[in-house]
C-alpha positions as CSV (number, residue, x, y, z in Angstrom):
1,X,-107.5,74.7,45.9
2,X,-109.6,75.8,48.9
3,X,-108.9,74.2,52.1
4,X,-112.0,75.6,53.8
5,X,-114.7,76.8,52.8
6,X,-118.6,77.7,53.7
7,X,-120.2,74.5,51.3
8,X,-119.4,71.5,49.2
9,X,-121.5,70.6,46.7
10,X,-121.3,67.1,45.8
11,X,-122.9,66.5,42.3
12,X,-123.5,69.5,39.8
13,X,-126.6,68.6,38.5
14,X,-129.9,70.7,38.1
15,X,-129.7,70.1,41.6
16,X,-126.2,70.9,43.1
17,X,-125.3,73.5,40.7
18,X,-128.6,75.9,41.8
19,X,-127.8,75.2,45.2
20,X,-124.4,76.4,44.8
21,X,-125.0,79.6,42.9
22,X,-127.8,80.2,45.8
23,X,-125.1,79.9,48.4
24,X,-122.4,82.4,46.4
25,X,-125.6,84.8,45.8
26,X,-125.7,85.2,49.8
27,X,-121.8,85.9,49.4
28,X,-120.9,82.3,50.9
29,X,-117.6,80.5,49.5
30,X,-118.2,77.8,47.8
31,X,-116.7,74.6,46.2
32,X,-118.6,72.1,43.8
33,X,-117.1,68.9,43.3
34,X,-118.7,66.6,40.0
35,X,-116.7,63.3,39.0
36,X,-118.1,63.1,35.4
37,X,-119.2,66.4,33.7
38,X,-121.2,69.7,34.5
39,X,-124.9,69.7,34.4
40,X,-124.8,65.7,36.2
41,X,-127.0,63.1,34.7
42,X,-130.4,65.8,33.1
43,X,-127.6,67.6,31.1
44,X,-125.4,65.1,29.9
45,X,-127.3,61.8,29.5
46,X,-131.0,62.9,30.6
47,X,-133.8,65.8,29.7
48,X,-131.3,67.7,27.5
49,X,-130.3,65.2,25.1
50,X,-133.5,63.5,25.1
51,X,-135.4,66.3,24.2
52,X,-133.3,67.2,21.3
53,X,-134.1,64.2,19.7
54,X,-137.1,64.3,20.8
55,X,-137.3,67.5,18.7
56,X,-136.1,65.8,15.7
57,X,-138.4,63.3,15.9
58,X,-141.2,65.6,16.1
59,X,-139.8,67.5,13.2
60,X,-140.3,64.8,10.6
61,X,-143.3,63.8,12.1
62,X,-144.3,67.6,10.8
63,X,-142.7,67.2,7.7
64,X,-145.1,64.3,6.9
65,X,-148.1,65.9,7.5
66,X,-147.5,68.9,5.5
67,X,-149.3,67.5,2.3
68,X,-152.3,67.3,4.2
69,X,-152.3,71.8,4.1
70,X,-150.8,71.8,0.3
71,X,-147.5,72.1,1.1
72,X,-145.2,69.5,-1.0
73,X,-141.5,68.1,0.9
74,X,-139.2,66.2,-0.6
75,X,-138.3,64.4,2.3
76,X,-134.8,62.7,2.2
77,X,-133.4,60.6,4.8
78,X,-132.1,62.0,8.2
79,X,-128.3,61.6,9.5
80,X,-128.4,60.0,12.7
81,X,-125.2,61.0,13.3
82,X,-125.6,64.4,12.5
83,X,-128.6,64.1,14.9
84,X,-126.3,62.3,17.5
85,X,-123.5,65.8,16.9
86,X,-126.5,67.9,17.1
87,X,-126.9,66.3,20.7
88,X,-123.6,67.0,21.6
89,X,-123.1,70.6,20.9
90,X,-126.3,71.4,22.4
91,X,-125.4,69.7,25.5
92,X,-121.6,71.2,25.3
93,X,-122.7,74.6,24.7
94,X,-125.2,74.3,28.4
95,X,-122.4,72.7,30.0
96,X,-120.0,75.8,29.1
97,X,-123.2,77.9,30.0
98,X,-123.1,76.3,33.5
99,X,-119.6,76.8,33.8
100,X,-119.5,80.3,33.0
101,X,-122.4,80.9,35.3
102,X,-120.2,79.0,38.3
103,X,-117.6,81.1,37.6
104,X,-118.8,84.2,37.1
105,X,-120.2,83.9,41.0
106,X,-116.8,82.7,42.2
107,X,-117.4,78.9,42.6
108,X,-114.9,77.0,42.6
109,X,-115.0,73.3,40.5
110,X,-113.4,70.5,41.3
111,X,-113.2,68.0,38.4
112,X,-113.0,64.9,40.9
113,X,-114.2,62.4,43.7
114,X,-115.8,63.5,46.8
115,X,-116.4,61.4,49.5
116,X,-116.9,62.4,53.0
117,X,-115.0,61.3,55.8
118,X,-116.3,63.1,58.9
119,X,-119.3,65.7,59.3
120,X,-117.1,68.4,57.9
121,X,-114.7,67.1,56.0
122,X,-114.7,65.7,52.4
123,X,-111.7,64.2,50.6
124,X,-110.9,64.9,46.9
125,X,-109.4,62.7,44.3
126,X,-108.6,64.2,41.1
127,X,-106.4,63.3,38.4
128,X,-103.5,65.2,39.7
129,X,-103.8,65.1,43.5
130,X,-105.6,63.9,46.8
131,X,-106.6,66.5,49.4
132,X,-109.1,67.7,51.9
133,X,-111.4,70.2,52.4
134,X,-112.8,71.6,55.4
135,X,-116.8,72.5,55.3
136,X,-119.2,74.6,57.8
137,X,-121.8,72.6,55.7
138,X,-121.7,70.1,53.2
139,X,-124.8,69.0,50.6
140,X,-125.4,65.8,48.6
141,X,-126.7,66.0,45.3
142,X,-125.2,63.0,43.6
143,X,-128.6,61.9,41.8
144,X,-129.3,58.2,40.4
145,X,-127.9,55.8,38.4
146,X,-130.4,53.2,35.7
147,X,-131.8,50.3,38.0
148,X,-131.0,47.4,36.2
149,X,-133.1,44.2,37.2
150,X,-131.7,40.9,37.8
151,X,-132.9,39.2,34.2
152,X,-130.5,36.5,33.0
153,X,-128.7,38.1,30.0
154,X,-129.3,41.7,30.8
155,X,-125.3,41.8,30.3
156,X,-125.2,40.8,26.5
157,X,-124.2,43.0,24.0
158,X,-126.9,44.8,23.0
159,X,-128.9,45.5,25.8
160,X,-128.3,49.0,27.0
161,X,-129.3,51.3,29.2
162,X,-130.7,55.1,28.0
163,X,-127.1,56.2,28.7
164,X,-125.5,54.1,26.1
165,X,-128.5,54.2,23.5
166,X,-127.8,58.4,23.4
167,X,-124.7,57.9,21.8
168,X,-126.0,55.5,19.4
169,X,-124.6,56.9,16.0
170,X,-126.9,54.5,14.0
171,X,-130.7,52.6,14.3
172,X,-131.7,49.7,14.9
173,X,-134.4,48.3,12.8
174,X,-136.6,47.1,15.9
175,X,-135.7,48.6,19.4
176,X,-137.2,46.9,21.9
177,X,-137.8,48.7,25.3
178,X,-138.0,46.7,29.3
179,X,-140.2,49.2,30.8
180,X,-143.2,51.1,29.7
181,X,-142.5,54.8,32.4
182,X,-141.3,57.9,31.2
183,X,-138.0,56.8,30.0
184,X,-139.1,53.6,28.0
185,X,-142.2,55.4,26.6
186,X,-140.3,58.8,25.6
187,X,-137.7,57.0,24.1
188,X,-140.4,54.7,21.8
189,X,-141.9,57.8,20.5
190,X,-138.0,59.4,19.7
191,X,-137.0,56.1,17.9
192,X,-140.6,55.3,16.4
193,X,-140.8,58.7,14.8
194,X,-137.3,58.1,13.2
195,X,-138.3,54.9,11.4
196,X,-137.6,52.3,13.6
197,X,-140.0,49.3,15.0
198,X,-140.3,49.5,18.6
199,X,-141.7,47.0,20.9
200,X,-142.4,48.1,24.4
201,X,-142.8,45.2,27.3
202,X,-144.4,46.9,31.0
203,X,-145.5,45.1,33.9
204,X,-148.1,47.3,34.9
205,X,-151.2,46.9,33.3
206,X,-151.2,50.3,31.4
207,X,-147.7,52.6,30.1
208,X,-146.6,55.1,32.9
209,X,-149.2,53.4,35.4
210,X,-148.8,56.2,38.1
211,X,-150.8,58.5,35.7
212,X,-154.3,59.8,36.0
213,X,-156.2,56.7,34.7
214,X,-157.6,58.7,31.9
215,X,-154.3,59.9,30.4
216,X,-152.4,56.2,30.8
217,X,-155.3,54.9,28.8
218,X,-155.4,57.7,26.4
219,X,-151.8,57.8,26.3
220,X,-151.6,53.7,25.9
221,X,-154.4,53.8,23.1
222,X,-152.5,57.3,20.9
223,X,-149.0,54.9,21.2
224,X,-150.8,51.7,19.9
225,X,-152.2,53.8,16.8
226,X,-148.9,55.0,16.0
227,X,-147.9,51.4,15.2
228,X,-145.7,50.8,18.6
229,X,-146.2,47.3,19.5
230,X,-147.1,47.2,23.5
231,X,-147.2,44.4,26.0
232,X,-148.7,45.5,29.4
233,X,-149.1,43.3,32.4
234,X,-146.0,41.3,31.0
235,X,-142.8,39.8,32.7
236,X,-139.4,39.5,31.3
237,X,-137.9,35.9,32.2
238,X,-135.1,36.2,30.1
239,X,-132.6,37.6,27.2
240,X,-130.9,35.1,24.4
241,X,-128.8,35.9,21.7
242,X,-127.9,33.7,18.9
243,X,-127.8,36.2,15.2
244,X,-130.0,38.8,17.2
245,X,-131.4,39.2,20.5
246,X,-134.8,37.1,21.6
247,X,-136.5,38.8,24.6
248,X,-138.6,35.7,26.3
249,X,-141.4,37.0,28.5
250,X,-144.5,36.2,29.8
251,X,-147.8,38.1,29.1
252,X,-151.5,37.1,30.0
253,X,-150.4,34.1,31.4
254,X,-148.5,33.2,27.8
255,X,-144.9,32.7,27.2
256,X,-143.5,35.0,24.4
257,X,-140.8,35.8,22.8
258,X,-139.5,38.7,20.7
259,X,-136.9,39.4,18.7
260,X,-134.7,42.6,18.4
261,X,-131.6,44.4,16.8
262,X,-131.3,46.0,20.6
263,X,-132.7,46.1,23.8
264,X,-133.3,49.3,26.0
265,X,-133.6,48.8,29.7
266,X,-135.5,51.6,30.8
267,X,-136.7,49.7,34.5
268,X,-136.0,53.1,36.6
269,X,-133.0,54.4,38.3
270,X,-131.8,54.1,41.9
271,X,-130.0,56.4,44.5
272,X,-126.6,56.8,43.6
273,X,-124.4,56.9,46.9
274,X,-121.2,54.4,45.8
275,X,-118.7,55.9,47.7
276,X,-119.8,58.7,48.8
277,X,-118.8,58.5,52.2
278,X,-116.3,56.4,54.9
279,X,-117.2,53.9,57.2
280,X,-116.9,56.0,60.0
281,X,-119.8,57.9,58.7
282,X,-123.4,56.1,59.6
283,X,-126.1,58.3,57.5
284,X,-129.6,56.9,57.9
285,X,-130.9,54.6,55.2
286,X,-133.9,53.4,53.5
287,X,-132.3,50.7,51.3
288,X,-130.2,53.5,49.0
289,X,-132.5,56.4,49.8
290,X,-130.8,59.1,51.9
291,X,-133.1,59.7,54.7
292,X,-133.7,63.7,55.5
293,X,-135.9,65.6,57.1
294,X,-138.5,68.6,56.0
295,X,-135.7,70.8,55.9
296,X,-133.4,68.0,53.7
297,X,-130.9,67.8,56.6
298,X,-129.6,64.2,57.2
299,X,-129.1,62.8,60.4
300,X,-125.7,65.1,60.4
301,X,-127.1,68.5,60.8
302,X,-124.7,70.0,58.9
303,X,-125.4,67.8,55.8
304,X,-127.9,67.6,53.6
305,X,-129.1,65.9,50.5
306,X,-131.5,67.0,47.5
307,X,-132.2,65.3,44.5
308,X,-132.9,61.7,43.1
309,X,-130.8,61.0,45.7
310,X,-133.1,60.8,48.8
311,X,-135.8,59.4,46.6
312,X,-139.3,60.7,46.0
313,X,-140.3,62.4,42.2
314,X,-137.3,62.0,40.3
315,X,-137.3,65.5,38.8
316,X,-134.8,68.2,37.4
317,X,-136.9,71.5,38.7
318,X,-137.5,69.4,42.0
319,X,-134.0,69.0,42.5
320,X,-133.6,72.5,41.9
321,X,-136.2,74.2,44.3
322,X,-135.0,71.5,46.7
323,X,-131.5,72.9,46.3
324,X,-132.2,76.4,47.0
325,X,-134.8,75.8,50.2
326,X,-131.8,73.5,51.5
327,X,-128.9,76.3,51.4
328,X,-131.1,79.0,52.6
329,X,-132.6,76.6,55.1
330,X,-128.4,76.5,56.2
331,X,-127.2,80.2,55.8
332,X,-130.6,80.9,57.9
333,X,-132.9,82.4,54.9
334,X,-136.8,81.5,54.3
335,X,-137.4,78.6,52.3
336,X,-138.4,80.4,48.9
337,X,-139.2,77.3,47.0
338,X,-142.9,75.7,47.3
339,X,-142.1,71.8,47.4
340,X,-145.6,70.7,48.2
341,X,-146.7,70.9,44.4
342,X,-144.7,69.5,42.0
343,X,-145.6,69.8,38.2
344,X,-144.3,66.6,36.6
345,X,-144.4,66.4,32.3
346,X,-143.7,63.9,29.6
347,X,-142.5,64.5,26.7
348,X,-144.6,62.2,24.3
349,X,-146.6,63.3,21.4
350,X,-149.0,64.9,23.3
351,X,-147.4,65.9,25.5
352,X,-148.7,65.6,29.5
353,X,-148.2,67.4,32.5
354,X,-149.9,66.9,35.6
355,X,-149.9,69.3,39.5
356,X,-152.0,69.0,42.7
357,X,-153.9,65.4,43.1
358,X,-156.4,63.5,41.2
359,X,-160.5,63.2,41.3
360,X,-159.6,59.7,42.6
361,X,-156.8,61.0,45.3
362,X,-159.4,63.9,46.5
363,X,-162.2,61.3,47.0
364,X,-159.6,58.9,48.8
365,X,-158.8,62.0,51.2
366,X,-162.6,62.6,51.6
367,X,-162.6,65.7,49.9
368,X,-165.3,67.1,48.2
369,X,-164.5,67.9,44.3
370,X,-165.4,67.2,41.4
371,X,-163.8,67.2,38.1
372,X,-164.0,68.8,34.9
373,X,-162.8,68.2,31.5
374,X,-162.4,70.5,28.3
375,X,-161.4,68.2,25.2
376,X,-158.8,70.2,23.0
377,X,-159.9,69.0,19.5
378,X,-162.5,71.8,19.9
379,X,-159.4,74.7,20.7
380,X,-158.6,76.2,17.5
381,X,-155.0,76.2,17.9
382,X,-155.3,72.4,18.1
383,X,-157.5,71.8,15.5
384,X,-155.6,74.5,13.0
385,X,-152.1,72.6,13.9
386,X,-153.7,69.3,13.1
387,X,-152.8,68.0,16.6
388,X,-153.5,64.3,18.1
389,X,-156.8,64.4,20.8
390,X,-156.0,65.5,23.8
391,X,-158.0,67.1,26.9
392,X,-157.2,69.4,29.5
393,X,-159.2,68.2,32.6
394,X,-158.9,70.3,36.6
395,X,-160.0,68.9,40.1
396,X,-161.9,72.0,41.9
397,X,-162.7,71.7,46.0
398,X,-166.3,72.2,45.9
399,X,-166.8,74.0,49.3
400,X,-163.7,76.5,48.6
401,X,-163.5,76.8,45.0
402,X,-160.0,76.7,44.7
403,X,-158.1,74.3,42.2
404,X,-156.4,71.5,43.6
405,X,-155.2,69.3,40.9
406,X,-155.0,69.1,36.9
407,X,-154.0,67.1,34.7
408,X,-153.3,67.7,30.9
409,X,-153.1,65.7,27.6
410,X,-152.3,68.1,24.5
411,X,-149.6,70.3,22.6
412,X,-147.6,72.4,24.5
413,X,-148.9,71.2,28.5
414,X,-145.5,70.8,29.6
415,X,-145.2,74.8,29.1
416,X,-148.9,75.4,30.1
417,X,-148.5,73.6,33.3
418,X,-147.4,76.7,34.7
419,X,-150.0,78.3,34.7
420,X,-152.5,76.0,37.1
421,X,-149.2,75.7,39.2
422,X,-149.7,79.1,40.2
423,X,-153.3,78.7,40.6
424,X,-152.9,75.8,43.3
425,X,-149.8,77.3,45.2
426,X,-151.4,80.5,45.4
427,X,-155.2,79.3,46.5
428,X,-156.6,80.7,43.9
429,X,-159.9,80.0,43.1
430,X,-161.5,79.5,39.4
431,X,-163.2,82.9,39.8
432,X,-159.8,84.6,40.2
433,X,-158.2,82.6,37.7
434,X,-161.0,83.0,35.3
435,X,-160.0,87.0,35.2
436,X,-157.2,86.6,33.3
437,X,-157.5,86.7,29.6
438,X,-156.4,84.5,27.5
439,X,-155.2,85.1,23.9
440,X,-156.9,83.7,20.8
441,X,-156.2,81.5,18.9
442,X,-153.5,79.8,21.8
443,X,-153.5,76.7,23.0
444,X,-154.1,78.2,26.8
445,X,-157.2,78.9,25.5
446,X,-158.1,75.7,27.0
447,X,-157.3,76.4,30.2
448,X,-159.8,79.2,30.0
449,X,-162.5,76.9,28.6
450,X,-162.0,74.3,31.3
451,X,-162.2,76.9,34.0
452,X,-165.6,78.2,32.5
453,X,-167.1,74.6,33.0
454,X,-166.9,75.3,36.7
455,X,-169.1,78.5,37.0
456,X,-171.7,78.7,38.6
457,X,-174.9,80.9,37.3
């Protein structure tokens, strides 16, 4: 093993694994050190293996429209443990992706603990030893672990957190879901789809409340027609089990209670810093957030933290771009990465994506915009595709012309995102973007469409 080396990485997930192919790209040595496997928490127990059910699900949700366009299935019942295996070797054949990739550049990995115990030092525990190693720069990237909140009987069998209910091998008949965000409402529409009843309980007053008003409404209002049961502005007191669990909560001043073959806790995750450092070492705090500074150094100049880790969006491709600014912020590269504008996408049915700010944002910044919105049941790709309603609306600066914020509700947003990313990082106005063309019939059509709204004649 090396004893001293150029970087650690502490945590090879999408945002310590980046970082450390960046820093063996600029010929630095480099060690990563990951205490559970490859690819951290998106790979293994996150985006990955969500999204490959979430294929599934969307698959037989297909299959049962195709008699609507003359096409006859004999639809027989799905595996869920073939699903479950199908899971696994996508995730397995990443994971030896990553690997390869790490190797191929010369990184070292550590299958272990790190834990740092001065500003350049880190101690290792594996299975087979304990050792040190020596670091001109070390960087954090440890991620976050499911917040669980202090209910009474959040520790009976059955109630799960999304790392546990990934593994699951067989359905429940009714899942019921603590928390209506991303997690909680991703995972209703993977387990609705396959057949199960799922009851979702938020405290918010609409699902994934830090939305654009218009898609948590939208998005609240396509999930109730799908048949998922939702309680909004509701409060969890506590969870009973006798036969089968009884959630007992509170909702429009009423006191509820539901009953379910399991429970998903899906409340948000937290910082994960257990152990991650000595007592010798004093890193500046905000409760578990790792504080850092524009250039994600921590108080110790020589160390630095990306990720879910010091807070903020919790976001694979953040952690990423986060990664790479940080080790060519060290090795004394320009940042490459634009951090100010972040595209953030769920994976429901539609899906949504969302980049820049809001109408109401702008107006609260006493900037003068104004919004427009293209609704996609008129796009033909939509319409042909027999997709739910969905809309594709833009926030334009009215003095400059240039796009500062846009938010989508339809098929395929989480790819078209993209495109209005590089619109708003770039300053590009809607006359420049409107030059591009657009092929037909495509779902970007709609971007095209909502950028003709703005012209001015």
């Amino acid at each position: 093993m090396s004893n001293k080396v150029d970087l650690v990485v502490i945590g090879s997930g999408p945002g310590g694994y980046p970082a450390a192919l960046q820093a063996a790209k600029l010929g630095k040595k480099v060690v990563i050190i990951e205490k559970r496997a490859l690819g951290g928490t998106c790979l293994n127990r996150g985006c990955i293996p969500t999204k490959t059910l979430l294929h599934a699900a969307e698959s037989i949700e297909e299959l049962k429209k195709m008699e609507t366009i003359g096409i006859t299935v004999h639809y027989k019942a799905f595996d869920m443990s073939q699903l479950i295996d199908r899971k696994n070797q996508v995730v397995e054949s990443l994971k030896t992706g990553i690997e390869s990739s790490l190797k191929k550049h010369k990184i070292e990995i550590v299958d272990g603990v790190g834990k740092i115990i001065s500003k350049h030092c880190v101690e290792v525990k594996t299975k087979e030893a304990t050792y040190t190693i020596e670091a001109n720069y070390i960087l954090i990237a440890t991620g976050s672990i499911a917040s669980i909140p202090p209910i009474e009987g959040i520790d009976l069998d059955g109630v799960m957190t999304s790392d546990e209910l990934l593994d699951l091998k067989s359905l429940p008949s009714h899942l019921l879901i603590i928390g209506g965000g991303v997690i909680g409402v991703e995972f209703a529409s993977i387990y609705h789809a396959l057949g199960c009843e799922v009851t979702i309980i938020e405290m918010a007053d609409y699902l994934i409340s830090n939305l654009d008003k218009e898609l948590s409404r939208s998005l609240q209002m396509i999930v109730k027609k799908k048949g998922i049961n939702i309680f909004t502005t509701s409060k969890v007191n506590k969870i009973t089990k006798d036969e089968i669990l009884s959630c007992h909560f509170e909702a429009n001043g009423k006191l509820l209670q539901q009953s379910a073959d399991m429970i998903l806790v899906a409340t948000g995750r937290k910082p994960y810093i257990e152990g991650l450092y000595t007592d010798n070492m004093h890193f500046e705090l905000n409760h578990n957030t790792l504080l850092v500074n524009k250039n994600f150094q921590s108080n110790y100049q020589n160390i630095y933290a990306i990720g879910d880790v010091i807070g903020g969006m919790q976001l694979a491709h953040l952690a990423t771009a986060q990664g790479i600014n940080a080790v060519n912020h060290m090795f004394k590269k320009q940042a490459t990465m634009n951090v100010s504008y972040v595209p953030s996408c769920i994976y429901t049915n539609p899906e949504i994506a969302s980049i820049g700010i809001t109408i109401d944002e702008a107006k609260k910044e006493n900037i003068n915009a104004k919004a427009y919105k293209y609704t996609m049941s008129a796009n033909g790709k939509s319409f042909l595709t027999m997709q739910e309603r969905g809309f594709i609306k833009i926030v334009v600066d009215v003095d400059t012309r240039k796009l500062i914020g846009a938010q989508m509700m339809c098929a395929r947003a989480t790819d078209m995102i993209s495109e209005l990313s590089q619109g708003i990082v770039n300053g590009l106005t809607v006359e420049e973007m409107l030059s591009v063309i657009h092929p037909h019939p495509t779902f970007s059509e709609g971007i095209y469409e909502v950028l003709s709204l703005t012209a001015e004649y």
